[in-house]
C-alpha positions in Angstrom: -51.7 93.1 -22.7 -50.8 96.4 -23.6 -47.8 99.2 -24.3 -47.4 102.2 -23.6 -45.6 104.6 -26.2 -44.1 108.2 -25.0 -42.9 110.7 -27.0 -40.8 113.5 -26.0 -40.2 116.4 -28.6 -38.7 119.6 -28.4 -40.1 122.7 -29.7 -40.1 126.8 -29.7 -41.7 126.5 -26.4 -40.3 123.8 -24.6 -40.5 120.3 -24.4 -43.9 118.4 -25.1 -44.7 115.0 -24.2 -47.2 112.5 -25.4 -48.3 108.7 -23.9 -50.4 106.2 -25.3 -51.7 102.9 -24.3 -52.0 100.8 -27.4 -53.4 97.4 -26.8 -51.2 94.8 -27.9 -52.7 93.8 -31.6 -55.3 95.7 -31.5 -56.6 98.7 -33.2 -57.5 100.4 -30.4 -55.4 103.8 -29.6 -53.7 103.9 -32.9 -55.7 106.7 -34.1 -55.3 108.6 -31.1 -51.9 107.8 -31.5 -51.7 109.2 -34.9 -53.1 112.4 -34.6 -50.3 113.0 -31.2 -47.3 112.4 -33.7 -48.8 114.3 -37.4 -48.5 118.1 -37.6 -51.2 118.4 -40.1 -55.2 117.7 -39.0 -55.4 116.6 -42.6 -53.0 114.2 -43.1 -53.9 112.6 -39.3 -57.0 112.0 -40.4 -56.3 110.9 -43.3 -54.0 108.2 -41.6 -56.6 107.4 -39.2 -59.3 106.4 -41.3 -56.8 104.1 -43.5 -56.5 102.5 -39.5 -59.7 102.7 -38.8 -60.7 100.7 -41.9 -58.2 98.0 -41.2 -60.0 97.5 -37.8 -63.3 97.0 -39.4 -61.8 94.9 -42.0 -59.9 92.6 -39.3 -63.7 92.7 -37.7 -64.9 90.9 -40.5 -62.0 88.6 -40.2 -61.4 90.3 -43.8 -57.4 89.8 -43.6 -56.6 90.9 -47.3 -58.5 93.8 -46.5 -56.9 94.7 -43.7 -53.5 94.3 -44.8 -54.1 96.2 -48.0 -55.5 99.5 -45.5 -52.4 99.0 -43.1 -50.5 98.9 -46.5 -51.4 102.1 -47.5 -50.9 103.3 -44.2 -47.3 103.0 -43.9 -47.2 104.0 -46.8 -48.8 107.3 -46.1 -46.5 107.6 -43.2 -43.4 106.6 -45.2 -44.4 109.6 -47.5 -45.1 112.0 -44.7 -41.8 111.0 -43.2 -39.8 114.1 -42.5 -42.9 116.8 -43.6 -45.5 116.1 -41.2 -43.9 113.7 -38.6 -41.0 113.3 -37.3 -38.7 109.9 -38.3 -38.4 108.1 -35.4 -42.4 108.8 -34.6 -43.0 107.5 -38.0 -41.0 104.1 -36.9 -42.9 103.4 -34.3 -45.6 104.3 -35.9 -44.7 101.3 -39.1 -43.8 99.1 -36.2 -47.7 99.3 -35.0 -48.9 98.6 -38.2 -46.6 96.1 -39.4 -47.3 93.9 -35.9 -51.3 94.6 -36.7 -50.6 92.6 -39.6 -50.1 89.3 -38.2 
């Protein structure tokens, strides 16, 4: 099962738009996902290896681990909120992470 998350934005130029399929608890496309919605390379990459680790960790079947990198991630985005993406891109990217967690 999977869903598919679009996002519209307007800018200087026109409108942009971004999809991507993210399989339903799974790790898979976040990262791809992340770097779509973040302004800064830096910052999206950062974001994506705090993901990335989580998916290893869940590999492992490492749950504390797992929790504790998607932790940090929303935390990271809660912190980036407004500065390097945009609010309602950040929710749905905290509702991602928060459903990874169970």
């Amino acid at each position: 099962m999977s869903d598919t998350f679009i996002c519209k934005a307007e800018s200087e130029g026109g409108m942009a738009e971004a999809s991507v399929t993210v399989k339903r608890a799974s790790f898979d496309g976040v990262p791809a996902l992340v770097q779509s919605f973040v302004s800064r390379a830096g910052v999206a990459s950062s974001m994506g290896s705090k993901i990335r680790a989580a998916g290893r960790a869940d590999a492992r079947g490492n749950t504390n681990a797992r929790d504790g990198s998607l932790s940090a991630f929303i935390a990271q985005v809660e912190a980036q909120t407004g500065l390097t993406v945009d609010a309602d891109e950040a929710a749905i990217l905290i509702a991602i992470a928060t459903a990874l967690m169970s």
